[in-house]
C-alpha positions as CSV (number, residue, x, y, z in Angstrom):
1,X,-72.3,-19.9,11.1
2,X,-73.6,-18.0,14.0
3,X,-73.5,-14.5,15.1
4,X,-72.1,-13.5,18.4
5,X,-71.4,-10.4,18.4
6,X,-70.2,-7.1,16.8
7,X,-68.6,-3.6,17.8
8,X,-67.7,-0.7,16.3
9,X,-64.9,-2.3,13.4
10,X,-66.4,-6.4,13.3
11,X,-68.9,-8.5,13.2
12,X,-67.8,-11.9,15.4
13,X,-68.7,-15.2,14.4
14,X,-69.0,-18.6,15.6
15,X,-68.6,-21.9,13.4
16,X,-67.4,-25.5,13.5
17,X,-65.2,-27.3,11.5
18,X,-64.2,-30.7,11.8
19,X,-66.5,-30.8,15.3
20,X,-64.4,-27.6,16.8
21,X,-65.4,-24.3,17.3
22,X,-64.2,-21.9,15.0
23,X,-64.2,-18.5,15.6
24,X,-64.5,-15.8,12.7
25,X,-64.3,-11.9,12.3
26,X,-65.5,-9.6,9.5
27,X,-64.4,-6.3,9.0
28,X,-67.3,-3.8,9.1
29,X,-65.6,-2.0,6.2
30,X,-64.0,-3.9,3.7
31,X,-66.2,-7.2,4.2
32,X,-62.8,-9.0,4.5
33,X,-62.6,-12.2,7.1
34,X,-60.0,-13.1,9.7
35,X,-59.4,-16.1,11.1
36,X,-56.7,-16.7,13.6
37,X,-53.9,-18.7,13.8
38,X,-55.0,-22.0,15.6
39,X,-57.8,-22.0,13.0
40,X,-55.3,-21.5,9.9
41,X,-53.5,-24.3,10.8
42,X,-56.8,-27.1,10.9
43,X,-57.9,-25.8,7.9
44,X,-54.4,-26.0,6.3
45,X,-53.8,-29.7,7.9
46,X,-57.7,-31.5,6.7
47,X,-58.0,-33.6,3.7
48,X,-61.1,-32.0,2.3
49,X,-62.2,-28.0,2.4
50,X,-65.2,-26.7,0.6
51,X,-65.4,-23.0,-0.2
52,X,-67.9,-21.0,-2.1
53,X,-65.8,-18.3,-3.4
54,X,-66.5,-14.5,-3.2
55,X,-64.2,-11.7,-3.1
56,X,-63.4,-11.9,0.8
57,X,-62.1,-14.7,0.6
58,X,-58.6,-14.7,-0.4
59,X,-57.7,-15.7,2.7
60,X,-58.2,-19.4,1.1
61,X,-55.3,-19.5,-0.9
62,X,-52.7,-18.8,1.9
63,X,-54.5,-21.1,4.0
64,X,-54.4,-24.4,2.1
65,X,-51.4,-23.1,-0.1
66,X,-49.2,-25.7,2.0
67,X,-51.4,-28.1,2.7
């Protein structure tokens, strides 16, 4: 994952997943990530999804939930 920027509430993040770009936000106060939509939904729909865990990251359960 690579840093692309910040401002005054996130840090902004760029990733790939399954050969797309991803993009990712942190919250400079809680930690918490944000994904949006479009990126939900290809992490929801793939056959395999590695996580490492951690307490930001509850956003994994609603993600893959339906899958």
């Amino acid at each position: 994952m690579q840093k692309t920027g910040e401002d005054k509430n996130y840090v902004y993040f760029m990733d790939h997943f399954q050969d797309t770009p991803v993009q990712v936000m942190q919250d400079e106060k809680t930690g918490e990530i944000f994904f949006n939509a479009d990126d939900i939904v290809k992490i929801s729909d793939c056959d395999l999804f590695v996580y490492v865990g951690g307490e930001s990251d509850g956003w994994v359960e609603n993600a893959v939930k339906n899958a």
